[in-house]
Short mmCIF file of the C-alpha atoms (twelve columns), coordinates in Angstrom:
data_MODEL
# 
_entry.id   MODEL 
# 
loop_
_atom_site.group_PDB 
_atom_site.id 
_atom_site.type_symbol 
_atom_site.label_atom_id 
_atom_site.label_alt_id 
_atom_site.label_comp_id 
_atom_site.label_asym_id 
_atom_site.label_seq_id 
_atom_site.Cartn_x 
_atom_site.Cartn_y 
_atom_site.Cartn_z 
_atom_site.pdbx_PDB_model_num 
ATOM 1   C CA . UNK A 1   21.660 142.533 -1.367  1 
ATOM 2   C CA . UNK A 2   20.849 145.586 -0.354  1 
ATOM 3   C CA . UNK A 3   20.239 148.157 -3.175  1 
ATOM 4   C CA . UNK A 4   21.751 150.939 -1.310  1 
ATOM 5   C CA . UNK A 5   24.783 149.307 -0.958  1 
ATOM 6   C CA . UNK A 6   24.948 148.306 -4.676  1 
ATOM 7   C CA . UNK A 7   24.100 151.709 -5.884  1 
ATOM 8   C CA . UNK A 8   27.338 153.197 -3.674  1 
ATOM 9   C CA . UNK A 9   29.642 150.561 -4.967  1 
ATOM 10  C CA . UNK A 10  27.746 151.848 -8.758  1 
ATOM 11  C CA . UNK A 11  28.886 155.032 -8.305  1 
ATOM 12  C CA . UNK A 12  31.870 154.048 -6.676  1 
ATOM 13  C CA . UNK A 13  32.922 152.396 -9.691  1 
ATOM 14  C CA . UNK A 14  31.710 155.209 -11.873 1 
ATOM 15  C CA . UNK A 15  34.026 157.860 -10.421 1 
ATOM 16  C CA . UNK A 16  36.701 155.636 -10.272 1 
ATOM 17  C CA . UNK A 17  36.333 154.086 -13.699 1 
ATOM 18  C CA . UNK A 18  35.692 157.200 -15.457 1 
ATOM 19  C CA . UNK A 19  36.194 160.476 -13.296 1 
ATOM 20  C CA . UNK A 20  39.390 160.091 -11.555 1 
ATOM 21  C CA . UNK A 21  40.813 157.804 -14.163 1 
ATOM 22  C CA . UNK A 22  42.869 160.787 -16.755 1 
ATOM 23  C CA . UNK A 23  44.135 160.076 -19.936 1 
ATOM 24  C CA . UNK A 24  47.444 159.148 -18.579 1 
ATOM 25  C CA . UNK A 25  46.123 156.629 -16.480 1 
ATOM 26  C CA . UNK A 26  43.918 155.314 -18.964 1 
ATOM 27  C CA . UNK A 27  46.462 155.085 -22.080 1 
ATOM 28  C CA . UNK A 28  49.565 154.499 -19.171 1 
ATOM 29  C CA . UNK A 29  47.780 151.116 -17.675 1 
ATOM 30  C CA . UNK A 30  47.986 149.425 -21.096 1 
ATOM 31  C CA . UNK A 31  51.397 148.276 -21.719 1 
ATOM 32  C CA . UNK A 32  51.096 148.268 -25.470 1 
ATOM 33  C CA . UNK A 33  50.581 151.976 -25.525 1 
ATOM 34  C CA . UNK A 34  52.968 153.902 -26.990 1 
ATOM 35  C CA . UNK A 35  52.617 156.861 -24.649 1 
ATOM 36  C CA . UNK A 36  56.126 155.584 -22.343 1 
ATOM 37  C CA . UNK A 37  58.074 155.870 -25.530 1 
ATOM 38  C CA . UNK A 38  56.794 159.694 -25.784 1 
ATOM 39  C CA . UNK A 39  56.981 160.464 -22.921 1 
ATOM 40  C CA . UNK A 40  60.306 159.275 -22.268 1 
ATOM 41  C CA . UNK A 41  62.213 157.259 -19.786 1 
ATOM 42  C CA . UNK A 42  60.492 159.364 -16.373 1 
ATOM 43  C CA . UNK A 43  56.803 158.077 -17.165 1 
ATOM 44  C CA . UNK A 44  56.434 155.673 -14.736 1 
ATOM 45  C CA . UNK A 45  55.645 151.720 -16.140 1 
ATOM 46  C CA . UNK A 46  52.534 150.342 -17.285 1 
ATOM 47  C CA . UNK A 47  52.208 148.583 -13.931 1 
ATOM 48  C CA . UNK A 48  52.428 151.293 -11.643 1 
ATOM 49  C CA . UNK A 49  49.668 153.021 -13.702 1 
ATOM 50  C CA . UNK A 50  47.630 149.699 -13.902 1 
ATOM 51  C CA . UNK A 51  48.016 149.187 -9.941  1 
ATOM 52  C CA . UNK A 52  47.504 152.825 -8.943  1 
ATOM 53  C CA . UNK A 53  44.132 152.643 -10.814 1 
ATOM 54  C CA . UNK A 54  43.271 149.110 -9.269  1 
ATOM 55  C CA . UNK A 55  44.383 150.424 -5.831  1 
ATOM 56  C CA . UNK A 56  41.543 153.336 -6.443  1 
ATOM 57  C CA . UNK A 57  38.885 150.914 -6.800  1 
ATOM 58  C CA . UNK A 58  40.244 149.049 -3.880  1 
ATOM 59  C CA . UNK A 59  40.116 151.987 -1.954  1 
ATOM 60  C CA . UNK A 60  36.531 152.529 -3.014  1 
ATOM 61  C CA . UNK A 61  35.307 149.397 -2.380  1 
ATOM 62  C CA . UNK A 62  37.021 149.160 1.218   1 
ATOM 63  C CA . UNK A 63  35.471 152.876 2.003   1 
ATOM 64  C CA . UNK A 64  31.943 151.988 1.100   1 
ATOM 65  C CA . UNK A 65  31.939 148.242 2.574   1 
ATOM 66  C CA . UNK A 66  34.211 149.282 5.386   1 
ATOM 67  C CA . UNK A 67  35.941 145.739 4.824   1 
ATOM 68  C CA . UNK A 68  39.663 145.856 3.666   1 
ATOM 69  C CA . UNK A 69  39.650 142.245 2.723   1 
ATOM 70  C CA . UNK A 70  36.967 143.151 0.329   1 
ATOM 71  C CA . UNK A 71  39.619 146.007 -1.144  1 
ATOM 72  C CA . UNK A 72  42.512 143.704 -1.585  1 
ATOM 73  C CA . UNK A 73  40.628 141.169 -3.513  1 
ATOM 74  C CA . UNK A 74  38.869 144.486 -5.639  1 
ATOM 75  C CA . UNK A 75  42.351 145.799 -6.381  1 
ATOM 76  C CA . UNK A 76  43.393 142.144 -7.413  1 
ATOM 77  C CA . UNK A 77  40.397 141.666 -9.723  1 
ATOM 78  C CA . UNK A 78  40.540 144.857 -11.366 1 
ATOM 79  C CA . UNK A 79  44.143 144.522 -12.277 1 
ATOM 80  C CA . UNK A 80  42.979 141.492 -14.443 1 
ATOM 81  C CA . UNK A 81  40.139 142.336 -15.541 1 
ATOM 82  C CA . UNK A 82  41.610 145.822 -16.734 1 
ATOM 83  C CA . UNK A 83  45.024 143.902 -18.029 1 
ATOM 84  C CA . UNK A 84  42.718 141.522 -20.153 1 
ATOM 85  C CA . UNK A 85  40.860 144.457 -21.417 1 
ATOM 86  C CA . UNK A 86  44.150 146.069 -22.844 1 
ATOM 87  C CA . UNK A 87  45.257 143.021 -24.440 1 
ATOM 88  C CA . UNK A 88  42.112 143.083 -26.259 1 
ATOM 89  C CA . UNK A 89  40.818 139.699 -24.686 1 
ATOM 90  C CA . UNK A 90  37.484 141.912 -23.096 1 
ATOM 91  C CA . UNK A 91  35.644 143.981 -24.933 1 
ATOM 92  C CA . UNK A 92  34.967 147.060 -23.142 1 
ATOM 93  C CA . UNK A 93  31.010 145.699 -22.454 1 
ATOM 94  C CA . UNK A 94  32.405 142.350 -21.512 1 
ATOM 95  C CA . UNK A 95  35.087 144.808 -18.794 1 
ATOM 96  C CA . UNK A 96  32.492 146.744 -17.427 1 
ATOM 97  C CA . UNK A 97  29.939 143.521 -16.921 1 
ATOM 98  C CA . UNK A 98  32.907 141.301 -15.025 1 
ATOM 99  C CA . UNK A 99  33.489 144.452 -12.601 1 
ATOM 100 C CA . UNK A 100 29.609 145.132 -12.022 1 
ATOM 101 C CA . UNK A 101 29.457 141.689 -10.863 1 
ATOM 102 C CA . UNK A 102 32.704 141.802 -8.817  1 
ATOM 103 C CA . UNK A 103 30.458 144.676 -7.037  1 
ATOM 104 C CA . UNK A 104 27.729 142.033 -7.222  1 
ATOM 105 C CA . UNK A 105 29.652 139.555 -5.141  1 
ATOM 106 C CA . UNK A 106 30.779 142.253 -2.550  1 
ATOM 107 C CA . UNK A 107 27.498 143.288 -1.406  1 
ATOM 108 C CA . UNK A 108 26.934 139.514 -1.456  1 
ATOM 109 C CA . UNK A 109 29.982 139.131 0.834   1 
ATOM 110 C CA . UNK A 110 28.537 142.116 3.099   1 
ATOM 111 C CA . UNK A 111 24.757 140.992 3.778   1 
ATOM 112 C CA . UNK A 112 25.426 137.069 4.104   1 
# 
């Protein structure tokens, strides 16, 4: 592994994870958050927020590794790594460790 490419899927993941993702998205994703009921019946789903933010990291993973394959199965692991994270079976270290090696695995993927 190349540490160029793992440092661009780092920050990839960064921005993603932390930049783009607002407090909508963040609170929206988990489906035991109150904010739908506040909201009201126009907020969009839990799922469409958790897939729109999965599809991001998809999308960042297929622009750095050039490899769409690579961004379907990204979108697909985040989803359940994010969806056990809201139902409080991650911890947020135990989150962010499962989708640093997910990047792991990519540039795997990529050099061999």
């Amino acid at each position: 592994m190349t540490f160029e490419l793992f440092f661009k899927m780092l920050i990839g993941h960064v921005v993603c994870d932390f930049v783009l993702q607002n407090d909508a998205m963040g609170a929206g994703k988990n489906r035991s958050s109150v904010l739908a009921e506040q909201r009201g019946p126009q907020f969009p789903k839990w799922y469409y927020w958790m897939t729109a933010h999965a599809l991001v990291h998809g999308g960042a993973v297929y622009l750095i590794t050039a490899n769409p394959f690579l961004g379907l199965i990204e979108t697909a692991l985040h989803w359940i790594i994010d969806f056990g994270k809201c139902e409080g079976r991650l911890s947020v270290a135990q989150d962010q460790s499962l989708h640093i090696l997910c990047k792991i695995g990519y540039c795997w993927w990529v050099i061999y």
